[in-house]
C-alpha positions in Angstrom: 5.0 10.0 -23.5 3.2 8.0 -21.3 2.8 4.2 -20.7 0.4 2.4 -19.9 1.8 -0.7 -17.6 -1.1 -3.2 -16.6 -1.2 -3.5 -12.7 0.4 -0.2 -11.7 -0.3 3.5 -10.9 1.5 6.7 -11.8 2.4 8.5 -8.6 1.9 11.7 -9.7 2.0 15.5 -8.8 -2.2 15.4 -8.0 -2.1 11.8 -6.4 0.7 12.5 -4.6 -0.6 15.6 -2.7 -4.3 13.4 -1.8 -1.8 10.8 0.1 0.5 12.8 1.6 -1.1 12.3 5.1 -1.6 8.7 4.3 2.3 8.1 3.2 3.4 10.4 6.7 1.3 7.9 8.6 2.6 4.9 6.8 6.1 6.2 8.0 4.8 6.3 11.5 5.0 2.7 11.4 8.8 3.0 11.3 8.1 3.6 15.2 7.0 0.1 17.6 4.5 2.0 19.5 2.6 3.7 17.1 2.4 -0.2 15.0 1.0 -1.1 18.3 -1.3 1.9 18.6 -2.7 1.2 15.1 -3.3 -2.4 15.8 -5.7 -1.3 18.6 -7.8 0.5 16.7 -7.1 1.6 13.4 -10.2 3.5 12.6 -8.4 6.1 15.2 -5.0 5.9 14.0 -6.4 7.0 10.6 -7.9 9.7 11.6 -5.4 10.7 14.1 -3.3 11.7 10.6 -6.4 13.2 8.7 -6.8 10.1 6.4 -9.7 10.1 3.8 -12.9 8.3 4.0 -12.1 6.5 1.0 -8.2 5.7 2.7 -9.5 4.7 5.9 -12.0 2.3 4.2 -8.9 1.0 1.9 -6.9 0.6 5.3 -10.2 -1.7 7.3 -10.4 -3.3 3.9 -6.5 -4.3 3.3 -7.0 -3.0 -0.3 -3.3 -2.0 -1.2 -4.4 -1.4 -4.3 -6.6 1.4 -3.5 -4.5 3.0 -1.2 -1.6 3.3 -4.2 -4.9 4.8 -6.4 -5.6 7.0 -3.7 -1.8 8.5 -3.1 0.2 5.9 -1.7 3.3 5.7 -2.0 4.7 1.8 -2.1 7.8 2.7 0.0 5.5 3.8 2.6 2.7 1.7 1.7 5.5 -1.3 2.5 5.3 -0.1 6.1 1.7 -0.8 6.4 1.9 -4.3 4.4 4.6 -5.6 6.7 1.6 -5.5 9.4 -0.3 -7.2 7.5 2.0 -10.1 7.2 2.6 -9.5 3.0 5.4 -9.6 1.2 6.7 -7.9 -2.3 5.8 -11.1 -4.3 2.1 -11.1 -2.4 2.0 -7.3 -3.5 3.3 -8.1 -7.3 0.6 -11.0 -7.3 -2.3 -8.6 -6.3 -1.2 -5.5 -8.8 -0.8 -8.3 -11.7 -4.1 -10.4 -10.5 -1.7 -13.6 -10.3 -1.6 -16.0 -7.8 1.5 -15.6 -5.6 2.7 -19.0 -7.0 1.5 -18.0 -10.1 3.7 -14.5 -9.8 6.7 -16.5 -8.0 6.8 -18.6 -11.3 6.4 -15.9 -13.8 9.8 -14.1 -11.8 11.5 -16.9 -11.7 11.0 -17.7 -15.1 11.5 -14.1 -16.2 15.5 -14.2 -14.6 16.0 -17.6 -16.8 
């Protein structure tokens, strides 16, 4: 049966196969030069891994969002939002449409 939670994606068998060269570039990142070769132009870099249009438009757009609708895993996805300078609660506040104080609250009201 399945569930339908507000804010998240199924990663499933056909999603999973359109972001396979999105999550194997996301994993890149676990390397310093190739975060530093992305920063210079990461129109390149994306295409460098065969990314989509539509991913490589998610990527210049910072729409984490779309890249999880579009295959992405959020393990590897994580790589890419540690260059953007986000964290898990920034990430929770855009997949619930929350603020991230407004997500920090409802957590930390949530563990009371």
């Amino acid at each position: 049966m399945k569930r339908a939670i507000p804010g998240t994606y199924i990663l499933s068998g056909e999603n999973t196969g359109k972001g396979y060269a999105l999550n194997k570039m996301c994993f890149s990142f676990n390397n310093p030069a190739n975060r530093e070769a992305f920063k210079q132009d990461q129109v390149a870099y994306c295409r460098r891994f065969g990314l989509s249009a539509q991913q490589i438009r998610a990527i210049v757009d910072q729409d984490l969002l779309a890249l999880q609708q579009s295959g992405g895993n959020i393990y590897y996805l994580g790589k890419y939002a540690v260059l953007l300078g986000l964290d898990v609660q920034d990430w929770g506040a855009m997949q619930t449409g929350l603020s991230k104080a407004q997500f920090t609250a409802m957590l930390y009201e949530a563990a009371a």
